[in-house]
C-alpha positions as CSV (number, residue, x, y, z in Angstrom):
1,X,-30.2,7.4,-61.7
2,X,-30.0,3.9,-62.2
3,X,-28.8,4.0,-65.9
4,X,-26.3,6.8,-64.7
5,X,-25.1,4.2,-61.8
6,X,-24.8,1.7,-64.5
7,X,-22.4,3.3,-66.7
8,X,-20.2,4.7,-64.1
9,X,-20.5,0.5,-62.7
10,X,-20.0,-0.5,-66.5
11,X,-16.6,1.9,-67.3
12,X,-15.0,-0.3,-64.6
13,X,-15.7,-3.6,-65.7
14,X,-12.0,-4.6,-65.5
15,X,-12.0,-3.7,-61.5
16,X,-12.4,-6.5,-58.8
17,X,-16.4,-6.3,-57.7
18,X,-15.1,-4.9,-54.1
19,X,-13.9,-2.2,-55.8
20,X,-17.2,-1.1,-57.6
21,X,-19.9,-2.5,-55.2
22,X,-21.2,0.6,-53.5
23,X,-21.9,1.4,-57.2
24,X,-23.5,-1.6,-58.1
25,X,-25.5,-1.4,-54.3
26,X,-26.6,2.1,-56.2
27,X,-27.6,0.8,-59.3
28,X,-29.9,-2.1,-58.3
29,X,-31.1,-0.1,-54.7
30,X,-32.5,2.8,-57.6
31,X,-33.6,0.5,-60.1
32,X,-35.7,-1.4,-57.7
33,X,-36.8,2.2,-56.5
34,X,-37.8,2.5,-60.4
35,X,-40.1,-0.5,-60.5
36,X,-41.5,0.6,-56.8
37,X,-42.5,3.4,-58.2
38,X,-44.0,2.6,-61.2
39,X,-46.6,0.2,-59.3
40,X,-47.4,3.2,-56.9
41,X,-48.2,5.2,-60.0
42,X,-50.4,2.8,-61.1
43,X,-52.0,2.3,-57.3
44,X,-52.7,6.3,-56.6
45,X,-54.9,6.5,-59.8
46,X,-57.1,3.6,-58.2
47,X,-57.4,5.8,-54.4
48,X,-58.9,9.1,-54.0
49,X,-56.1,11.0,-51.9
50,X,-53.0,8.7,-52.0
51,X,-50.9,9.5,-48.8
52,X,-47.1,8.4,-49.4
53,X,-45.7,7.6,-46.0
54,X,-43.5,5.4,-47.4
55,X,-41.2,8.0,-48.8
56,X,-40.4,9.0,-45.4
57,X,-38.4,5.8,-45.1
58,X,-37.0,5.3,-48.8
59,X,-35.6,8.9,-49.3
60,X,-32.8,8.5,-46.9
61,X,-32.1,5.4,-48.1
62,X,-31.9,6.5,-51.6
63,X,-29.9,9.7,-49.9
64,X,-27.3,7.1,-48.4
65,X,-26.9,5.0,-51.0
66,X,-26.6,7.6,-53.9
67,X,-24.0,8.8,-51.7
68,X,-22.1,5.8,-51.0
69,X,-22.1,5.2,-54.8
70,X,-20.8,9.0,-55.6
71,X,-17.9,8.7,-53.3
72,X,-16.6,5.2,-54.5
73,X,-16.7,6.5,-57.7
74,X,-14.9,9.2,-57.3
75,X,-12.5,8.0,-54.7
76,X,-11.9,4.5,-56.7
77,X,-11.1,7.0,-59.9
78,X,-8.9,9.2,-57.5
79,X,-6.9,6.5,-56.2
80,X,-6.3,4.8,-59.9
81,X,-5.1,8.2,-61.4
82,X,-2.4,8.4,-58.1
83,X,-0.8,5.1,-59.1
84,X,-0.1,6.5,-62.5
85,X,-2.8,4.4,-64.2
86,X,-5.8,5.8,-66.0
């Protein structure tokens, strides 16, 4: 998701940051979700019954800001395309 985040953040390089940051909020929120992860991996192989509690918090979050990201996206490319510019 993060690398999906980042192109949409990358393909509008020539935008003011306000415009793209609920992109950029996404890219870095799911990327540190990445690295998150990848040390729980590594610490359910060293419990016997690993209990994740903790996604009970992070999924909305991910939820909210996945969302965020999806509608600037689209709305900032919406709003370029109805001032005639591409």
């Amino acid at each position: 998701m993060a690398g999906l985040f980042g192109w949409a953040c990358w393909k509008r390089r020539g935008e003011p940051f306000v415009g793209r940051f609920g992109i950029a909020l996404a890219v870095a929120v799911w990327a540190l979700f990445g690295v998150y992860e990848g040390y729980m991996y590594f610490w359910s192989r060293t419990v016997i019954a690993p209990i994740r509690v903790d996604l009970l918090l992070l999924t909305p979050i991910l939820y909210a800001v996945t969302i965020l990201g999806l509608v600037q996206a689209f709305m900032r490319r919406r709003t370029l395309n109805r001032s005639g510019r591409s």
